[in-house]
C-alpha positions in Angstrom: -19.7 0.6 41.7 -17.2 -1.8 43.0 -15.6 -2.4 39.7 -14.9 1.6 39.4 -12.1 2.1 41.6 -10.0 -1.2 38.5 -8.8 0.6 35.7 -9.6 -1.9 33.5 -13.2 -1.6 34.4 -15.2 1.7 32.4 -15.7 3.6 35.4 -19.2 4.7 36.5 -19.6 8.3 37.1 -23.0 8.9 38.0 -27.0 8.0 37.1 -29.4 10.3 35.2 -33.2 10.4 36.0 -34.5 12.6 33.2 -35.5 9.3 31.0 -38.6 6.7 31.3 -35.6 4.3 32.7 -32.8 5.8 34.4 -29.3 6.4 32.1 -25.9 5.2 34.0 -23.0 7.8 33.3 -19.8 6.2 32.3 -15.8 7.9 31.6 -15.3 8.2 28.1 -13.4 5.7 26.4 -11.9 7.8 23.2 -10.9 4.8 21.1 -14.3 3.2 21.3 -16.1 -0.5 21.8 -13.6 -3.5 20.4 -15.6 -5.0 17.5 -15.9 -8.4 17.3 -13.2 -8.7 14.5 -11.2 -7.4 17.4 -10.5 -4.0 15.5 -11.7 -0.2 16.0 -13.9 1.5 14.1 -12.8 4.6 12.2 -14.1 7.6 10.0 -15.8 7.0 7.3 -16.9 3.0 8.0 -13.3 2.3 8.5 -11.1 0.0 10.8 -8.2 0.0 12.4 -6.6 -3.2 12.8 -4.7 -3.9 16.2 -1.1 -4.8 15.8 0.1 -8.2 17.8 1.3 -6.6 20.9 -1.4 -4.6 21.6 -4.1 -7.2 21.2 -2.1 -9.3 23.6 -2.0 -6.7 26.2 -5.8 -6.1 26.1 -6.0 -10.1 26.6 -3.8 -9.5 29.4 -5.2 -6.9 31.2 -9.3 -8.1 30.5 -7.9 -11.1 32.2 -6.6 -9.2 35.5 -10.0 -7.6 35.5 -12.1 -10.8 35.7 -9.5 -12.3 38.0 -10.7 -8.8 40.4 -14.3 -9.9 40.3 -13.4 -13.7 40.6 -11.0 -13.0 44.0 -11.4 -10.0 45.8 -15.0 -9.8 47.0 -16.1 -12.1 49.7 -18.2 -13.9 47.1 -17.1 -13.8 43.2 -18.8 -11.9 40.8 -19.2 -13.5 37.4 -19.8 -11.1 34.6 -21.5 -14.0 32.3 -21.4 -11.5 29.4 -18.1 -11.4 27.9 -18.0 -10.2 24.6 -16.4 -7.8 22.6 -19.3 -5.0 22.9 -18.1 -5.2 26.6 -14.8 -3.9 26.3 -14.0 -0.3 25.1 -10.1 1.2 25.0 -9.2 4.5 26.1 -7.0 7.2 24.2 -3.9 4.7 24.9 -5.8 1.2 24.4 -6.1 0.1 27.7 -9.3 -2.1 27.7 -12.3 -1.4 30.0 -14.8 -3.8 31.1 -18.3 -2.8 31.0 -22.2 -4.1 30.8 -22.5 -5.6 34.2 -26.2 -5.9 34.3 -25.6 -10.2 34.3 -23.3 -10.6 37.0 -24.1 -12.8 40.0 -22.6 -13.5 43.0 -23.6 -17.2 44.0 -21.5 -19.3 41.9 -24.6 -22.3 42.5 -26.8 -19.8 40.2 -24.0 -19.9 37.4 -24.4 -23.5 37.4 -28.1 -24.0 37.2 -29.0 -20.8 34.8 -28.4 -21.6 31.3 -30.6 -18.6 30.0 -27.3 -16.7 29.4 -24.8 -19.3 28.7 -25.4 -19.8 25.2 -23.2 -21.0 23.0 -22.2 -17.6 21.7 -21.4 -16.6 25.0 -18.1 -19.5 25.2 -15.5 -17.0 26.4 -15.0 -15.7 23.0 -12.4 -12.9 23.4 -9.3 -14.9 23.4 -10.3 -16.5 20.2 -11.4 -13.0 18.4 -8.1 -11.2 19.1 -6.1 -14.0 17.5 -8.0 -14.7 14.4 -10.2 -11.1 13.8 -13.3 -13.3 13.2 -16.6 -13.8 15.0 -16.0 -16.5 17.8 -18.9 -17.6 17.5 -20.9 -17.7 14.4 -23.3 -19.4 11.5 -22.8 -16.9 9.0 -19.7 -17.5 6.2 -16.8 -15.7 8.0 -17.4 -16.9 11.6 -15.5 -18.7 13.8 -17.9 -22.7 15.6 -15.4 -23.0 18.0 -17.4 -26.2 19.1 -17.3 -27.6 16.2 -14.6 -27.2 13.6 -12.6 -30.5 14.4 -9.7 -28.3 12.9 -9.1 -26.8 16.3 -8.4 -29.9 18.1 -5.5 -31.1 15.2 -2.5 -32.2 17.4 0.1 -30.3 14.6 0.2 -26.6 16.2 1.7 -25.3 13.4 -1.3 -26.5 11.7 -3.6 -24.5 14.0 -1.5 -21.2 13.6 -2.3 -21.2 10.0 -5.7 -22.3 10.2 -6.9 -20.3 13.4 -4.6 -17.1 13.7 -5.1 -14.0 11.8 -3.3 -13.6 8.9 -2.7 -10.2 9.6 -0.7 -11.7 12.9 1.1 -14.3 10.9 2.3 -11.5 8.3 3.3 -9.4 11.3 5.4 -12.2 13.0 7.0 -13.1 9.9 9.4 -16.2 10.1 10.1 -15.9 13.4 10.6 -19.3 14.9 10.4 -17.5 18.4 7.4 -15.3 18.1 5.4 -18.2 16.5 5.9 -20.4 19.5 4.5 -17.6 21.6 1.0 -17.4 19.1 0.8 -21.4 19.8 1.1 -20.7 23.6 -1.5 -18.0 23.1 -4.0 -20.4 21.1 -3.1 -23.6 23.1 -4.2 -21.2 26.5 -7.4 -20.1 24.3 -8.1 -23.9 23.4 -7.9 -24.8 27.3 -10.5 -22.1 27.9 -13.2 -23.2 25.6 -13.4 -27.2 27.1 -16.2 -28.5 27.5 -15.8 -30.1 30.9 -15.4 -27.4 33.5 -12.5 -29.3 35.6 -10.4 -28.9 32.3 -10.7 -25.4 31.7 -8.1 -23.2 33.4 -9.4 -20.3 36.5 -9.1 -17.2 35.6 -6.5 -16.5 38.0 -4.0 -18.9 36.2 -5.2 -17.3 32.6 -3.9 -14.4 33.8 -0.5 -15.3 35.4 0.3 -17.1 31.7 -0.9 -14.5 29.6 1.5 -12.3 31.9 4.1 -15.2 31.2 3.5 -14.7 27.3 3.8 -11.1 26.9 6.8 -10.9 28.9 8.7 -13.6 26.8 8.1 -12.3 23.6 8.1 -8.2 24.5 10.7 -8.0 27.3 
């Protein structure tokens, strides 16, 4: 109920008591739940792949939404379930946050629970709207973040073509400008997934530099 008033949170509208377990009531989000290719679903088994832009500006504003719960309250809310099944886009693609049934309050729990912080839980969005592959994953076509030594290569170009989306790359074209923005984007993705806790950005300072990225390359 506090998260309704964001508008990047899937607002609750009411409960339903007619079931064995009560139902929550939630807006409609037209466009559906992000897979975790970062694309939509369509008719007929479809998808629709998200151009550049728009995936950055879902990054963006998922980011000012977990930067709410991290800042406003007197104590932070952690979601602790950030995924792609969490986040469903309205008629014109603006993200909403959803699933709350982890969130805690007492940071001290965060630390000591590791019954949700499993390894496919390593704050995968980032990664799957850059590459439109699992984040994390053991099947052929998913993304170890953990442990594919090619993500910690010092040659960023080298990461672009390995990580990114090829769909992204064929989007950007040659463009020496736009390709420095894509390492900015990984390099602040990279920083997220650290294993040590001091080396891994707040939220707060995710969101001011994704702000910082989109505004340099869409003015």
């Amino acid at each position: 109920m506090q998260m309704s008033s964001h508008k990047n949170a899937l607002k609750l509208l009411g409960c339903c008591l007619e079931f064995p377990l009560p139902a929550l009531v939630h807006e409609n989000a037209a466009k559906g739940v992000l897979r975790d290719d970062g694309s939509l679903s369509v008719a007929n088994g479809g998808q629709s792949l998200l151009p550049w832009k728009t995936r950055l500006h879902i990054a963006k504003q998922l980011a000012n939404a977990l930067t709410y719960l991290h800042t406003t309250f007197s104590r932070p809310i952690f979601h602790r379930n950030l995924r792609s099944t969490c986040i469903l886009l309205d008629d014109d693609y603006v993200p909403k946050l959803s699933n709350f049934s982890f969130s805690i309050r007492d940071q001290s729990h965060v630390k000591g629970d590791n019954k949700i912080r499993a390894s496919g839980y390593t704050d995968p969005d980032y990664l799957v709207l850059l590459t439109r592959r699992d984040a994390y994953s053991n099947q052929a076509g998913g993304l170890d973040i953990t442990a594919n030594p090619k993500f910690h290569v010092s040659d960023g170009q080298t990461q672009i073509q390995t990580i990114v989306d090829p769909k992204i790359l064929q989007e950007v074209g040659a463009d020496g400008h736009a390709q420095q923005q894509l390492q900015d984007f990984l390099a602040l993705a990279l920083s997220c997934i650290q294993n040590q806790t001091e080396e891994r950005p707040k939220m707060i300072d995710v969101a001011k530099e994704l702000v910082r990225i989109e505004k340099s390359i869409f003015p």
